[in-house]
KOLBATOR-464003 format. One record per residue (C-alpha): residue in one letter; x, y, z. Coordinates in steps of 0.02 Angstrom, whole numbers, plus 50000, padded with zeros to 5 digits. Layout:
BEGIN
(gudren 'a', (X, Y, Z))
...
REM end
This chain:
BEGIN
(gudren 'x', (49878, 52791, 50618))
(gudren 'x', (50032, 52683, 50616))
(gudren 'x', (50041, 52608, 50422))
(gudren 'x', (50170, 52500, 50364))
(gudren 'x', (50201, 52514, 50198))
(gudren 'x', (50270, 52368, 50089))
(gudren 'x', (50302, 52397, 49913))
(gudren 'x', (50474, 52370, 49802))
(gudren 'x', (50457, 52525, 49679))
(gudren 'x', (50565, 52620, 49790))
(gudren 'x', (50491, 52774, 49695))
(gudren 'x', (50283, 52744, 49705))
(gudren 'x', (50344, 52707, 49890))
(gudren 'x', (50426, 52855, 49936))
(gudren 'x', (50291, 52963, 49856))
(gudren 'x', (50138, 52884, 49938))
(gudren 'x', (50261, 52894, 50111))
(gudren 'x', (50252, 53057, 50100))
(gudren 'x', (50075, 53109, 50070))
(gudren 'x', (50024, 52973, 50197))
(gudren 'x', (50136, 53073, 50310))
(gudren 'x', (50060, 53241, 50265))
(gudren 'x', (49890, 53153, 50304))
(gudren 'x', (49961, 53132, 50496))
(gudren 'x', (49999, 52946, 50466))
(gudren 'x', (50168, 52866, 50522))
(gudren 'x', (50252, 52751, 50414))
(gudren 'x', (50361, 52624, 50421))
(gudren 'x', (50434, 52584, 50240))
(gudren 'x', (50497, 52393, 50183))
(gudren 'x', (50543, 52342, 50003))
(gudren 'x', (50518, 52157, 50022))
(gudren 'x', (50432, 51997, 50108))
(gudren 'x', (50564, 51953, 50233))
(gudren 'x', (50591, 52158, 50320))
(gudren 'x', (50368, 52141, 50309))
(gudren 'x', (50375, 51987, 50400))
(gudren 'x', (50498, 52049, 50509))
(gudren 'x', (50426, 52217, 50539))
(gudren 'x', (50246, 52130, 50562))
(gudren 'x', (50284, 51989, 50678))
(gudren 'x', (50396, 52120, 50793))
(gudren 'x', (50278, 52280, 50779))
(gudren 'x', (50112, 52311, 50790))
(gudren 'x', (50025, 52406, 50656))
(gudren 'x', (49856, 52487, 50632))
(gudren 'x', (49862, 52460, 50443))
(gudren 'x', (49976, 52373, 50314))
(gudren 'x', (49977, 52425, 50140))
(gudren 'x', (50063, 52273, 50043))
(gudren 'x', (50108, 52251, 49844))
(gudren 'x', (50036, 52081, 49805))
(gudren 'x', (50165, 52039, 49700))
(gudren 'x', (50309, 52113, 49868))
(gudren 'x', (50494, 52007, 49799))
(gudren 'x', (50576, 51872, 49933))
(gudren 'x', (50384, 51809, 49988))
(gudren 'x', (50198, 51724, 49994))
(gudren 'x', (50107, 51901, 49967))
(gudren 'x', (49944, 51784, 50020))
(gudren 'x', (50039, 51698, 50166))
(gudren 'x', (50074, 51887, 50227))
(gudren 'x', (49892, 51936, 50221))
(gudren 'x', (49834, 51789, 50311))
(gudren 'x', (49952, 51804, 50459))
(gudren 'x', (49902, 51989, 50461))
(gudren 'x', (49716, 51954, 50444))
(gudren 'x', (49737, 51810, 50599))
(gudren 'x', (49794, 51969, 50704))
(gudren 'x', (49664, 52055, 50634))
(gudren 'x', (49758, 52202, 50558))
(gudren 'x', (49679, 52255, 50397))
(gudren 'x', (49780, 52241, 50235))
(gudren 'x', (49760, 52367, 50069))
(gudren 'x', (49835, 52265, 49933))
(gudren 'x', (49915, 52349, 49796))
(gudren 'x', (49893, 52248, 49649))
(gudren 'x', (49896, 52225, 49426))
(gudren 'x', (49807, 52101, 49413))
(gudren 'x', (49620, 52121, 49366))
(gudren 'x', (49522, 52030, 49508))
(gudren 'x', (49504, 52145, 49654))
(gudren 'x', (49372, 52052, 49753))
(gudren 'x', (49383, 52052, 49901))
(gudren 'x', (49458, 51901, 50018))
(gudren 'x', (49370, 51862, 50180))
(gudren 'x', (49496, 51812, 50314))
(gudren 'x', (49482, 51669, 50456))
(gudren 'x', (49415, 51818, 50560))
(gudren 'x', (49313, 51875, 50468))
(gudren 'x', (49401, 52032, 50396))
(gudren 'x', (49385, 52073, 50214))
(gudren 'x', (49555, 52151, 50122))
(gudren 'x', (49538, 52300, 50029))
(gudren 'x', (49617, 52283, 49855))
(gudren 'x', (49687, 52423, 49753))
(gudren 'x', (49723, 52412, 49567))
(gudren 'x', (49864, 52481, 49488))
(gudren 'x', (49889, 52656, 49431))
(gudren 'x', (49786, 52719, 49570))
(gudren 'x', (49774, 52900, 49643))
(gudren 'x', (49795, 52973, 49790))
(gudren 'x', (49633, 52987, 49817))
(gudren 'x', (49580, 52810, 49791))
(gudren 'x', (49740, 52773, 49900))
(gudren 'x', (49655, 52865, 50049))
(gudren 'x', (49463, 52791, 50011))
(gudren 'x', (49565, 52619, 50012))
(gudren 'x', (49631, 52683, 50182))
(gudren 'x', (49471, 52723, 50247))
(gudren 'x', (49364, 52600, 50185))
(gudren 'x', (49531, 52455, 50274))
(gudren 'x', (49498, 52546, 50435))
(gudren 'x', (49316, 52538, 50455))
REM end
């Protein structure tokens, strides 16, 4: 599956880049709104993992134009409401809570992609 992953802890990123990779994924790494933007509006991806809280940008503008192409969205995020958002489509985001595991990273995966 083709991920892109946006996230600015340059550490949690690299880490959960790898064992996405060891998991047969490729991903494409950003560290802020504007290269997600960029990356989304010139690629197409089968998944986006994006920090809610993602520097230089509308983390809820993002998810909308992702969910209008229909390309489901794991946010990352600290705050305490994780429910989910239904988009114009009619595509629910899956939300992921800070710390999280790798194995609740993966169920997030799976449960984005089906």
């Amino acid at each position: 599956m083709k991920i892109l992953f946006a996230e600015s802890d340059r550490d949690l990123l690299m880490c959960y880049k790898k064992l996405l990779a060891m998991d047969g994924h490729e991903v494409t790494d950003v560290f802020d709104g504007v290269q997600t933007a960029i990356k989304t509006s010139s690629e197409k991806y089968d998944l986006v993992i994006l920090d809610n809280a993602i520097p230089c940008a509308d983390s809820d503008r993002i998810i909308t134009s992702l969910n209008n192409k229909n390309v489901p969205v794991v946010v990352l995020t600290g705050q305490g409401s994780m429910k989910k958002r239904a988009s114009a489509k009619g595509r629910s985001n899956t939300y992921l809570r800070f710390p999280f595991s790798p194995s609740e990273m993966r169920a997030a995966i799976a449960e984005a992609v089906h």
